[in-house]
C-alpha atoms as a printed R data frame, in Angstrom:
    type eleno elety resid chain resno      x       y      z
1   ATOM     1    CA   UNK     A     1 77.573 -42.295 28.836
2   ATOM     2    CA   UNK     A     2 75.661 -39.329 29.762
3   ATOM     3    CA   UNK     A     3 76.069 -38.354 33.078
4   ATOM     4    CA   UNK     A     4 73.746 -35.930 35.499
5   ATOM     5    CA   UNK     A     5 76.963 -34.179 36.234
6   ATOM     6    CA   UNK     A     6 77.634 -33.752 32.709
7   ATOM     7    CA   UNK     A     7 73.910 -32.892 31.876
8   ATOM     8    CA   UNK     A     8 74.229 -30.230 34.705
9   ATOM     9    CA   UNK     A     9 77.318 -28.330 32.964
10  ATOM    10    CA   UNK     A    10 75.725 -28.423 29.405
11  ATOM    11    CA   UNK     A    11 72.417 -26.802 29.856
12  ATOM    12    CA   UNK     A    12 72.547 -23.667 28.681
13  ATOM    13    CA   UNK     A    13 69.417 -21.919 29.522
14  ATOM    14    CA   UNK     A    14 66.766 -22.571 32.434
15  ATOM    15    CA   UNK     A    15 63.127 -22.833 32.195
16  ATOM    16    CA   UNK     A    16 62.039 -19.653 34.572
17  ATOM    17    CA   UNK     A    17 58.286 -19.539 36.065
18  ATOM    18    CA   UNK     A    18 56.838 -17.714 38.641
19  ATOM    19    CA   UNK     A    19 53.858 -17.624 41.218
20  ATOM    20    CA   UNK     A    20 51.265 -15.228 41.138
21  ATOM    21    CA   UNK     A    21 53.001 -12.640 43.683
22  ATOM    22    CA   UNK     A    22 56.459 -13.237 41.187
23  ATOM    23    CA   UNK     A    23 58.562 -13.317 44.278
24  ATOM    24    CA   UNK     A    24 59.546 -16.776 43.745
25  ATOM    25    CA   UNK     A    25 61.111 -18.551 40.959
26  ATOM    26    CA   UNK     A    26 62.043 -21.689 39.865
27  ATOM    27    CA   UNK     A    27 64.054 -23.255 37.875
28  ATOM    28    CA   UNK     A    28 64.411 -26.934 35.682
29  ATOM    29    CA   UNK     A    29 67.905 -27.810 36.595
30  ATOM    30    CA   UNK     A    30 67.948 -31.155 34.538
31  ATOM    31    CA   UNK     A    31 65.423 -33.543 32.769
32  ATOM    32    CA   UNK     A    32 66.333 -36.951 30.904
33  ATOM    33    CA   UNK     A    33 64.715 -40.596 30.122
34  ATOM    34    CA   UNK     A    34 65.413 -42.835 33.638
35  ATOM    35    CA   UNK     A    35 65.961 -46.019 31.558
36  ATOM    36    CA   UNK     A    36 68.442 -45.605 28.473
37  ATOM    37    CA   UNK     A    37 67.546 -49.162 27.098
38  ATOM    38    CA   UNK     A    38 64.222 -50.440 28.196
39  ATOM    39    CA   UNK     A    39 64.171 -53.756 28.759
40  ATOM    40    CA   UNK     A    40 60.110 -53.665 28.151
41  ATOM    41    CA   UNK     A    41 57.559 -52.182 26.043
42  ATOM    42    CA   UNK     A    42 55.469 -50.175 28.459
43  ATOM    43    CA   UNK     A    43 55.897 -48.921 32.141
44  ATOM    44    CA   UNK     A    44 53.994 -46.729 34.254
45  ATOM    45    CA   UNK     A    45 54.011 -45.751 37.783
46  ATOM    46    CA   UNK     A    46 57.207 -44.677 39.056
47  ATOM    47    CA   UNK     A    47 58.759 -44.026 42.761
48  ATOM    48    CA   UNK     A    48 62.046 -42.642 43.554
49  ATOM    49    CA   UNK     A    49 63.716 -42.903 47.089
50  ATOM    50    CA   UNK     A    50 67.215 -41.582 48.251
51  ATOM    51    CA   UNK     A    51 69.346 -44.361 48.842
52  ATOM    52    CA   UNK     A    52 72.863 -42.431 49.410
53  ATOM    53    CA   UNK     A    53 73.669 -38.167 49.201
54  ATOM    54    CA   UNK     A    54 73.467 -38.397 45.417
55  ATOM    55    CA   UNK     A    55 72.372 -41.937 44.514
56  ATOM    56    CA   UNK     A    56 68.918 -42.009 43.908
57  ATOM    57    CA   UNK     A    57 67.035 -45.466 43.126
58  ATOM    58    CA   UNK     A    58 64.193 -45.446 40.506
59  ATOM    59    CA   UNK     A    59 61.404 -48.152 40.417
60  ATOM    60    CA   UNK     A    60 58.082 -48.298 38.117
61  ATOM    61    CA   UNK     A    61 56.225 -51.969 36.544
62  ATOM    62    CA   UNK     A    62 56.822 -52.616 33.236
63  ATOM    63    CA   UNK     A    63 56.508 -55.550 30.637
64  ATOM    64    CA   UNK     A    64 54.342 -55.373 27.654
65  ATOM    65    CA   UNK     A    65 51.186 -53.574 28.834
66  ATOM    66    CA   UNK     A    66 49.480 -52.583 32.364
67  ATOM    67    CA   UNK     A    67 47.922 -55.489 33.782
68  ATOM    68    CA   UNK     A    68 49.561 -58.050 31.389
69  ATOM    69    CA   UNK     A    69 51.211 -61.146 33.332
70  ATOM    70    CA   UNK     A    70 54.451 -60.681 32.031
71  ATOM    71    CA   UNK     A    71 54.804 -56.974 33.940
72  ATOM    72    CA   UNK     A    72 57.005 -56.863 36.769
73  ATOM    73    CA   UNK     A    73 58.997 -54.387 38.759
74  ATOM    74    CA   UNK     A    74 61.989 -52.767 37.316
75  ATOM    75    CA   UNK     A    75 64.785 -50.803 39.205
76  ATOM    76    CA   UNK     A    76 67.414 -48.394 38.355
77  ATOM    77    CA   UNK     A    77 70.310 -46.984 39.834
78  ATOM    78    CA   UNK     A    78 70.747 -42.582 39.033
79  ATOM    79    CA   UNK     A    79 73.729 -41.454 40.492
80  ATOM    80    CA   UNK     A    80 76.800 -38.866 40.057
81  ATOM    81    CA   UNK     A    81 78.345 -41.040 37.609
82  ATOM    82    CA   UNK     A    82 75.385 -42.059 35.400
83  ATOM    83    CA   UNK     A    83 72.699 -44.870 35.288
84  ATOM    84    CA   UNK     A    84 73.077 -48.116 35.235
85  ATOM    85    CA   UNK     A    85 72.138 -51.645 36.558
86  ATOM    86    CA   UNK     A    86 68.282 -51.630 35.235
87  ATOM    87    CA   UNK     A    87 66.732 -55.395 35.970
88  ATOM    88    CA   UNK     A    88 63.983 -56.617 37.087
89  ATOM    89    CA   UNK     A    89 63.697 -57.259 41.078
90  ATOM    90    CA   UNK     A    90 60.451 -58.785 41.651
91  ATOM    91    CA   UNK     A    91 57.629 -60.499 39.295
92  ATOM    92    CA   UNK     A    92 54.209 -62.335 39.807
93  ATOM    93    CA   UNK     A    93 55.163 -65.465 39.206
94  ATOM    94    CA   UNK     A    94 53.346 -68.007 41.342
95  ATOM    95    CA   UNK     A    95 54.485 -71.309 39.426
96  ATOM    96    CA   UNK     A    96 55.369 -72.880 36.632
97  ATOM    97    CA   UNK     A    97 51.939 -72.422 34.963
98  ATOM    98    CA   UNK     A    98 50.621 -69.603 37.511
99  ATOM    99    CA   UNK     A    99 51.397 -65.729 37.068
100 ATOM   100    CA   UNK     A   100 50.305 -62.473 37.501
101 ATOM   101    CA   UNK     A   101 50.885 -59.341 37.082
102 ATOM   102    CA   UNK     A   102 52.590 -56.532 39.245
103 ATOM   103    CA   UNK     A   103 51.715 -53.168 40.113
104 ATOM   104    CA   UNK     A   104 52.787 -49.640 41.744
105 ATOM   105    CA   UNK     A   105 55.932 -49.929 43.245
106 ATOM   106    CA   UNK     A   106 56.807 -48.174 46.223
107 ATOM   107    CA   UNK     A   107 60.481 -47.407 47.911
108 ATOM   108    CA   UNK     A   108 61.208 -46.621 51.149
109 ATOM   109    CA   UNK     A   109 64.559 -46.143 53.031
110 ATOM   110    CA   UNK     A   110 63.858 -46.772 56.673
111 ATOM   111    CA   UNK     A   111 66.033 -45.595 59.094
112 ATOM   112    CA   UNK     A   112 68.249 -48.572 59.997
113 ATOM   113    CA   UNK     A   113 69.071 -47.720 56.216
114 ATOM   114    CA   UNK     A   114 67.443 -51.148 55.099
115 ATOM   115    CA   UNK     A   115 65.487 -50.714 51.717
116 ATOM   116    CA   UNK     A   116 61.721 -51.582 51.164
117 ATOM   117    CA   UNK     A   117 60.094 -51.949 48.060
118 ATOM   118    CA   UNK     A   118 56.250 -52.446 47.819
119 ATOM   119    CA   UNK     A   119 54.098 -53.481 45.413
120 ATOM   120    CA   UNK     A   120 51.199 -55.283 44.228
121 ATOM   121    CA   UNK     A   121 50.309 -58.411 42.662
122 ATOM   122    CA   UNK     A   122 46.895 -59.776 41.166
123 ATOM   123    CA   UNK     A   123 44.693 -59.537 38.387
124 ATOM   124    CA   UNK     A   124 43.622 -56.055 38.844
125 ATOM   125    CA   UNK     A   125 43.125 -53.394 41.441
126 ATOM   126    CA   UNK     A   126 40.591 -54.921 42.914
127 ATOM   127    CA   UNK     A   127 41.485 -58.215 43.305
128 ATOM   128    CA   UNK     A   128 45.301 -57.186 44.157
129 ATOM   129    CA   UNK     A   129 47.294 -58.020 47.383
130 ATOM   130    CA   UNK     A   130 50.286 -56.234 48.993
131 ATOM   131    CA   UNK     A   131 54.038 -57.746 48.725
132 ATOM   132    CA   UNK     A   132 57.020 -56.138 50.150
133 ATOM   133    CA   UNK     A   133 60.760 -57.177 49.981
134 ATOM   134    CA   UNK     A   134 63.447 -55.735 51.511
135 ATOM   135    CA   UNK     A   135 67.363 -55.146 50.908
136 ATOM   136    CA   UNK     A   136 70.462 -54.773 52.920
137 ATOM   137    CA   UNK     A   137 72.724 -53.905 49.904
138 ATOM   138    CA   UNK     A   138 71.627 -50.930 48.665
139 ATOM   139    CA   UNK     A   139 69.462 -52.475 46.697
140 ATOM   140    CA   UNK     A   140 71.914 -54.399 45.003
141 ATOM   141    CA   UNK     A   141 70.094 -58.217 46.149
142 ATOM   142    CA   UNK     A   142 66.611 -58.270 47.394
143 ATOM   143    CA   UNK     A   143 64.685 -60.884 50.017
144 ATOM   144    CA   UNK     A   144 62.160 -63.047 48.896
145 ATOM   145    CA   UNK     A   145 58.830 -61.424 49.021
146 ATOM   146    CA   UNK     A   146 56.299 -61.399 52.007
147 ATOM   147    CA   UNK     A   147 52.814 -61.251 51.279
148 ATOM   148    CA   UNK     A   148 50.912 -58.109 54.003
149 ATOM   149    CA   UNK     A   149 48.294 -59.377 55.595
150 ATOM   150    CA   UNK     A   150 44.555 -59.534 54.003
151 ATOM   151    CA   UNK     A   151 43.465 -56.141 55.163
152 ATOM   152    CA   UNK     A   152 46.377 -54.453 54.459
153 ATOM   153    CA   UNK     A   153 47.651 -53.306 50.995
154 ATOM   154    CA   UNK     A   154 50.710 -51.079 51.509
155 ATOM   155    CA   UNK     A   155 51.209 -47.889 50.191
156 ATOM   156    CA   UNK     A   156 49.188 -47.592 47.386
157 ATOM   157    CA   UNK     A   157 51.505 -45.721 44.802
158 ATOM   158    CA   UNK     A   158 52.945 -42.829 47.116
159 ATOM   159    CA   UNK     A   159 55.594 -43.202 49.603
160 ATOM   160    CA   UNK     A   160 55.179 -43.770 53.181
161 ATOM   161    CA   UNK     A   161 56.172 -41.041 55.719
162 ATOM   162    CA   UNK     A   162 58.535 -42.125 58.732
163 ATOM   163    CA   UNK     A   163 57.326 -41.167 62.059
164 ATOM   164    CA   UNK     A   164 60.175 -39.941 65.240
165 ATOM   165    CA   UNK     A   165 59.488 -43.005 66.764
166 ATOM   166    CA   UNK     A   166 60.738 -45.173 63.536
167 ATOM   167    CA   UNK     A   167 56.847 -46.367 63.117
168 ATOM   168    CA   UNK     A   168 55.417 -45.852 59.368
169 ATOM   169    CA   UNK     A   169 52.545 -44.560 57.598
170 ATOM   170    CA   UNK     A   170 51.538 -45.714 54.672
171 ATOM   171    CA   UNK     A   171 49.134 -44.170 52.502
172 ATOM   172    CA   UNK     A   172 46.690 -46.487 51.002
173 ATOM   173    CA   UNK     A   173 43.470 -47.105 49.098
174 ATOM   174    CA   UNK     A   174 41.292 -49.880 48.338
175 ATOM   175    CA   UNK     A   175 39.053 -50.522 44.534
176 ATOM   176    CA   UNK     A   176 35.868 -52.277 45.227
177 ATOM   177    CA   UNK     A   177 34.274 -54.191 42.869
178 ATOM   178    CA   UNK     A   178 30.919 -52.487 42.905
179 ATOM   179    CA   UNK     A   179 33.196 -48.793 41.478
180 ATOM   180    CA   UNK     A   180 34.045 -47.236 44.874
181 ATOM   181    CA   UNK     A   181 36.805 -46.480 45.857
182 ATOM   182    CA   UNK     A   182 38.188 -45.228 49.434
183 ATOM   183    CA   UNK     A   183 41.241 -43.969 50.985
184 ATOM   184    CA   UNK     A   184 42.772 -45.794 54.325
185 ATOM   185    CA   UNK     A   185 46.390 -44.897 56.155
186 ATOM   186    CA   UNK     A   186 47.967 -48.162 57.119
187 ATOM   187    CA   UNK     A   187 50.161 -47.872 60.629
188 ATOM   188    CA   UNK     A   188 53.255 -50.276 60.647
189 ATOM   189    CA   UNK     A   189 56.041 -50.653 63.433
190 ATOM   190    CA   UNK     A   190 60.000 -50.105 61.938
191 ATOM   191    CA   UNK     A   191 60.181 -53.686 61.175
192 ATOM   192    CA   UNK     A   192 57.076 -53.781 59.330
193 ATOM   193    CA   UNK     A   193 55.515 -56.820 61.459
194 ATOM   194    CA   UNK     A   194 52.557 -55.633 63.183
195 ATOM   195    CA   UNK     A   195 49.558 -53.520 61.126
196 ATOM   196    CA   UNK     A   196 46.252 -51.091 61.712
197 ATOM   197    CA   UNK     A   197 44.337 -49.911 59.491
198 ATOM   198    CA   UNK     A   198 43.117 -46.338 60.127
199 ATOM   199    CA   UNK     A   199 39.706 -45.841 58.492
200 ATOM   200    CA   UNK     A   200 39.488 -42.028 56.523
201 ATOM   201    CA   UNK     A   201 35.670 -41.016 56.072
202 ATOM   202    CA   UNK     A   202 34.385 -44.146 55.017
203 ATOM   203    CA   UNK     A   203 30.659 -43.208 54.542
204 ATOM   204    CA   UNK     A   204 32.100 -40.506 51.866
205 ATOM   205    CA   UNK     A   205 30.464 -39.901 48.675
206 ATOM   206    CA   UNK     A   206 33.709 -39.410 46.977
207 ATOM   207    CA   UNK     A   207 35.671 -41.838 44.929
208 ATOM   208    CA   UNK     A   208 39.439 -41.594 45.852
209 ATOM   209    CA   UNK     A   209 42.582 -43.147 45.697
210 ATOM   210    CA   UNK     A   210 46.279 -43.360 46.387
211 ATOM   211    CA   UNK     A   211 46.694 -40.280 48.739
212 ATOM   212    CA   UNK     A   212 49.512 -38.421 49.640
213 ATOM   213    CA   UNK     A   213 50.646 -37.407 53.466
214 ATOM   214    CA   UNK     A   214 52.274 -33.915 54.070
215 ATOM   215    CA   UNK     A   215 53.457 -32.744 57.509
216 ATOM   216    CA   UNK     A   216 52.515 -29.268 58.924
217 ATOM   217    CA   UNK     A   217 53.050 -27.956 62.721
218 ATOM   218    CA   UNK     A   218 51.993 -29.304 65.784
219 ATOM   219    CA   UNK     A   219 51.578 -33.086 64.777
220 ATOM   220    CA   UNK     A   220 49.038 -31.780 61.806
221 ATOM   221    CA   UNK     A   221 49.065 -33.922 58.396
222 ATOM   222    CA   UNK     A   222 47.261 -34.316 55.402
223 ATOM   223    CA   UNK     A   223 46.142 -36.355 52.780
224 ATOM   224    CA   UNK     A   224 45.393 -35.150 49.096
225 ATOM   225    CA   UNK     A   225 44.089 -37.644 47.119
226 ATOM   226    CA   UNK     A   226 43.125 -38.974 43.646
227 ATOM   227    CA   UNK     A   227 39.161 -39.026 42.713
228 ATOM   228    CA   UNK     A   228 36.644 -39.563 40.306
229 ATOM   229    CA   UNK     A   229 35.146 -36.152 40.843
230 ATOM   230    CA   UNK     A   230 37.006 -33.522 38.845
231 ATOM   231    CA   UNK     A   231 39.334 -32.339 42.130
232 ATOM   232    CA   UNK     A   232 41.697 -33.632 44.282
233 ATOM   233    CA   UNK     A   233 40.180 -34.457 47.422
234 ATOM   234    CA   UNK     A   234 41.656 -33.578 51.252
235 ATOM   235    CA   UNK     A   235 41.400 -34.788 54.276
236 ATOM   236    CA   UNK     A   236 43.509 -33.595 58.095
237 ATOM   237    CA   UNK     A   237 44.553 -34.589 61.023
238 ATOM   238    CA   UNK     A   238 45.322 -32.888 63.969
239 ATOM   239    CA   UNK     A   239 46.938 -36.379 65.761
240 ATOM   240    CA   UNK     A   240 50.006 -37.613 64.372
241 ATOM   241    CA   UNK     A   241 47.372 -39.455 61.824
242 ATOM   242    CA   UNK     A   242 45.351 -41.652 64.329
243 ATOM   243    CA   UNK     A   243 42.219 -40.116 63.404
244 ATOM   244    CA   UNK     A   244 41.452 -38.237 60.045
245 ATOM   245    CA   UNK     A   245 38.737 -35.424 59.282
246 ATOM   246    CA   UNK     A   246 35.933 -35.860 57.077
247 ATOM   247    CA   UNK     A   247 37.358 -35.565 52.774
248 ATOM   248    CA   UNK     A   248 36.452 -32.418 51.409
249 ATOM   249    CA   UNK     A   249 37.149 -31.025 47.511
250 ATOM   250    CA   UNK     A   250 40.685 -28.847 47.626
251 ATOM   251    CA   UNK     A   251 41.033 -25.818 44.432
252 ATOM   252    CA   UNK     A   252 42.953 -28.416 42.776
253 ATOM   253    CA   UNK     A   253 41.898 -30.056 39.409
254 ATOM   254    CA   UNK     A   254 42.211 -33.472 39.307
255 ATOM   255    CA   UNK     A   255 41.114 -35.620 35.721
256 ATOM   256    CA   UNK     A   256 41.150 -38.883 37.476
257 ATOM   257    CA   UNK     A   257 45.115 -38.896 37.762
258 ATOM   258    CA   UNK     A   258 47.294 -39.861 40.146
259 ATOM   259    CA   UNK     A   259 49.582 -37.160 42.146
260 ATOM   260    CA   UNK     A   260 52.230 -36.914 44.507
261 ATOM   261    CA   UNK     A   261 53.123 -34.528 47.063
262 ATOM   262    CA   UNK     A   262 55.918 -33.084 49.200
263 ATOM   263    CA   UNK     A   263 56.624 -31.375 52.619
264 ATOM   264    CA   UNK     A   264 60.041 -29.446 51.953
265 ATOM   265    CA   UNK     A   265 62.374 -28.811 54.774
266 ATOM   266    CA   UNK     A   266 60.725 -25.332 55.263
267 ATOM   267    CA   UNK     A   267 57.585 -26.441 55.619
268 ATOM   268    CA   UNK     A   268 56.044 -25.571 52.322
269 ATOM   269    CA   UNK     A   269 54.601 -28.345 49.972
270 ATOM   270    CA   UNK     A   270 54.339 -28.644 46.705
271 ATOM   271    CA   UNK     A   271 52.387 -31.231 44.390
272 ATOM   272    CA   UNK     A   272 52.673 -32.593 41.173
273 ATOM   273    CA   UNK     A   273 49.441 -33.097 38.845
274 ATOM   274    CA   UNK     A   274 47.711 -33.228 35.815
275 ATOM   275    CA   UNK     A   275 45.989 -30.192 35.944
276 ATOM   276    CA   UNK     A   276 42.930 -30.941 33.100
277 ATOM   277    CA   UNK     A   277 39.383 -31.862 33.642
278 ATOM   278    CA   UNK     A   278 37.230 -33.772 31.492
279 ATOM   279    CA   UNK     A   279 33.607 -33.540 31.478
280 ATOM   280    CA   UNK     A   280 33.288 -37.479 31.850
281 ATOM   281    CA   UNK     A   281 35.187 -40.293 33.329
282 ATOM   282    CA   UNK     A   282 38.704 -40.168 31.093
283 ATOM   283    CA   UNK     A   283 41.977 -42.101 30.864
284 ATOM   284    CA   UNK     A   284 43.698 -40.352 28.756
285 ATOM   285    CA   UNK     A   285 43.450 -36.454 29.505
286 ATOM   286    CA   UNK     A   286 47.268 -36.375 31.649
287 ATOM   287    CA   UNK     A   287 48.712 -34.163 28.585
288 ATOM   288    CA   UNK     A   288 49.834 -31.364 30.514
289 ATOM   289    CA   UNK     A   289 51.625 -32.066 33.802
290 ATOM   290    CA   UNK     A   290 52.275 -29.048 36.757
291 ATOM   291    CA   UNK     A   291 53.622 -28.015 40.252
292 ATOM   292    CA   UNK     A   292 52.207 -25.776 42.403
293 ATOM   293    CA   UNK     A   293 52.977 -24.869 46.112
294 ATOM   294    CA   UNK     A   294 51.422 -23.980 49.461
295 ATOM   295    CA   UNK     A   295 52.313 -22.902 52.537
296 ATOM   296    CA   UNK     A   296 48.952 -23.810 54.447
297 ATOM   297    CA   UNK     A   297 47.711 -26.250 52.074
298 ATOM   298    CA   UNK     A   298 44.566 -24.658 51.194
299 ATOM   299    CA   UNK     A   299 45.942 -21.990 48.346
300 ATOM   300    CA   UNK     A   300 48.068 -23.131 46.183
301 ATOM   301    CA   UNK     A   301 49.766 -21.539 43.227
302 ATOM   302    CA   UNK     A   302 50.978 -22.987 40.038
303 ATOM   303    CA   UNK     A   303 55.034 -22.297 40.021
304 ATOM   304    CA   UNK     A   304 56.430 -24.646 36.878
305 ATOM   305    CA   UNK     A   305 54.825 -26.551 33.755
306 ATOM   306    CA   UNK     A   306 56.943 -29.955 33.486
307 ATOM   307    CA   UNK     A   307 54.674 -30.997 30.133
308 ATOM   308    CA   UNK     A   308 52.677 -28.857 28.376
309 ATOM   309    CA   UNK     A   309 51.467 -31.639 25.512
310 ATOM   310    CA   UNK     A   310 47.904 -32.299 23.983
311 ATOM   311    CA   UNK     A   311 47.689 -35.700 23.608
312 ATOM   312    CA   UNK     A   312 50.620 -37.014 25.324
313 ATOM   313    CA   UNK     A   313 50.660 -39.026 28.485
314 ATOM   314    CA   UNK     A   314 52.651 -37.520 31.223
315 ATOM   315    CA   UNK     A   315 51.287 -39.374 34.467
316 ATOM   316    CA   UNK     A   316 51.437 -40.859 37.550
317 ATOM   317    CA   UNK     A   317 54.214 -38.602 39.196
318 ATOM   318    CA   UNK     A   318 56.609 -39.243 42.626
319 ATOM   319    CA   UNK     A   319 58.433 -36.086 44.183
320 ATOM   320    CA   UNK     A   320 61.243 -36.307 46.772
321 ATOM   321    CA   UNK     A   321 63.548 -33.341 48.697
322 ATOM   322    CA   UNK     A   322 67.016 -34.690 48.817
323 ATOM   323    CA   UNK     A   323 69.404 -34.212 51.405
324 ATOM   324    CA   UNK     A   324 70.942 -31.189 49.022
325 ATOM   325    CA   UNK     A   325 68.000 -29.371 48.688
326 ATOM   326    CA   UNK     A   326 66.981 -30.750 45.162
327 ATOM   327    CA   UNK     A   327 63.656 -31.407 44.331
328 ATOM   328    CA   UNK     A   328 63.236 -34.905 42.520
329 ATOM   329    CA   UNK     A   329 60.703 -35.616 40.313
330 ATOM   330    CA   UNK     A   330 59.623 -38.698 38.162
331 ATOM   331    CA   UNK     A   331 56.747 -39.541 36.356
332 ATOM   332    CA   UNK     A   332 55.456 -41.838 33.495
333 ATOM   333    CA   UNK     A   333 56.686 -40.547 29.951
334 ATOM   334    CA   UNK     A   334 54.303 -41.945 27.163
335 ATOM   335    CA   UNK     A   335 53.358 -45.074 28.538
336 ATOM   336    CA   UNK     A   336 57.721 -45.840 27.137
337 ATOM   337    CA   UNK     A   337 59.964 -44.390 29.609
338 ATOM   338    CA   UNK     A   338 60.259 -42.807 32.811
339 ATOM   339    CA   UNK     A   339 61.066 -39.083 32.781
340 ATOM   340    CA   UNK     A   340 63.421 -37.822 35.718
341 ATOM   341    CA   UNK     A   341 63.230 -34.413 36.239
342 ATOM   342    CA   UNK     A   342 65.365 -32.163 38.698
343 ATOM   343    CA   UNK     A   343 64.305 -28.357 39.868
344 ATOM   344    CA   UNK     A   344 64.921 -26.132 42.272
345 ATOM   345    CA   UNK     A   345 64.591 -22.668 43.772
346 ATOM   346    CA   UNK     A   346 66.432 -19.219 43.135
């Protein structure tokens, strides 16, 4: 079996890209297909936690097409000594004549070290609700899953950012069926029991979706998130995230396609997205796929190209820092797989 360790000593040459000033590069240290067998026809919307130093869990849905009943959520194992393990941890199966289908899982490692994975269950996005379970194990057995109260939906598609105080924030959104959409950051004590809702610039004219938190000094976050209007939209706060500025359009291009973000150890961030813009509402412009980094997360600069395709669907990515350093990427490869990529630094 191919093994990350052995894929690290047989590249031979590194993919080098710089920002505009060229006093930073980076580099692709390794890139392969998460699942080496898929046990279904199409997935989509992967997450990607830190279980152990160098043991890395994958989840995305999968079955045989978004929204389908038979799709549920899939998990696999990445770790020093290969892959391995992939099965299917949690479905929408309701009864014996009664199922529906999942959606956008999300992993979380709290800090008693117990697993969470959300996700979503219903007939679409907005008629979903939010189901976690959780897992002592490593992720080896799961609970049985426990439906979030009615106003609350769990983070969306983009993992949920541990607070000092072992409290959580989840970014979330919500689809209405008139076409809107909004953004909302769910608060949740460590044992995920009691909920709030904080409310982000809810008479907005924009359209967004599954944000993304990043941390910057003196208890300053904030969101960058999804929309229907040709950028990704921001939002701040200047209070540990109990009250949130009016959105606002960042430089960023955004074709209606989800992103992910990261606050490194240094305090820069960086963001995955698809970096196109149609001229209407479009699926199916996520061809090209891109990082870029900021330090005050108002200029960014473009430092790598993960895809560079033109018709391809490279989507809906997740980015993690590791506790080596190693930036972590995953992100939907054609609609078949799930591509992990690895980069980092010089």
């Amino acid at each position: 079996m191919l093994t990350i360790r052995h894929i690290f000593l047989c590249i031979a040459s590194y993919s080098w890209l710089f920002t505009a000033n060229g006093q930073t590069r980076w580099i692709k240290v390794s890139e392969q297909l998460v699942f080496l067998n898929p046990p279904f026809r199409s997935c989509h919307a992967s997450t990607i936690v830190e279980d152990r130093p160098g043991d890395l869990l994958v989840a995305c849905f999968g079955g045989t097409g978004e929204g389908k009943k038979d799709v549920g959520i899939f998990l696999e194992r990445i770790s020093a000594d290969g892959k391995g393990n992939s099965r299917e941890v949690a479905n929408g199966i309701v009864n014996d004549s009664l199922r529906f289908p999942c959606w956008n899982p999300v992993l979380l490692k709290k800090q008693d070290g117990q697993l969470v994975l959300f996700y979503k269950v219903g007939p679409n996005p907005r008629e979903w609700w939010g189901i976690y379970k959780t897992s002592d194990d490593d992720g080896e057995s799961w609970s049985v899953a426990h439906r979030l109260p009615d106003n609350i939906l769990g983070p969306i598609k983009n993992k949920p950012l541990r607070l000092p105080d072992g409290s959580i924030l989840c970014p979330s959104s919500v689809e209405f069926p008139t076409g809107h959409w909004k953004v909302q950051i769910e608060k949740t004590d460590a044992n995920l029991k009691k909920w709030e809702a904080i409310p982000v610039d809810t008479n907005s004219r924009f359209d967004v979706i599954q944000p993304s938190i990043l941390l910057y000094p003196k208890d300053q976050m904030q969101i960058l998130c999804r929309s229907k209007q040709g950028n990704i939209i921001q939002s701040w706060s200047n209070d540990v995230g109990k009250t949130w500025s009016a959105l606002s359009k960042t430089t960023l291009p955004n074709p209606n396609s989800g992103i992910d973000a990261v606050t490194l150890k240094d305090g820069r961030q960086l963001i995955v997205y698809n970096p196109d813009v149609p001229d209407k509402e479009r699926y199916n412009d996520r061809s090209k796929l891109r990082v870029a980094m900021s330090i005050d997360g108002e200029n960014w600069n473009d430092i790598m190209d993960l895809e560079n395709g033109t018709s391809e669907e490279y989507s809906y990515p997740a980015i993690i820092q590791t506790s080596d350093g190693l930036i972590h990427i995953t992100y939907t490869y054609e609609r078949r797989n799930i591509k992990h990529v690895v980069i980092r630094e010089e």
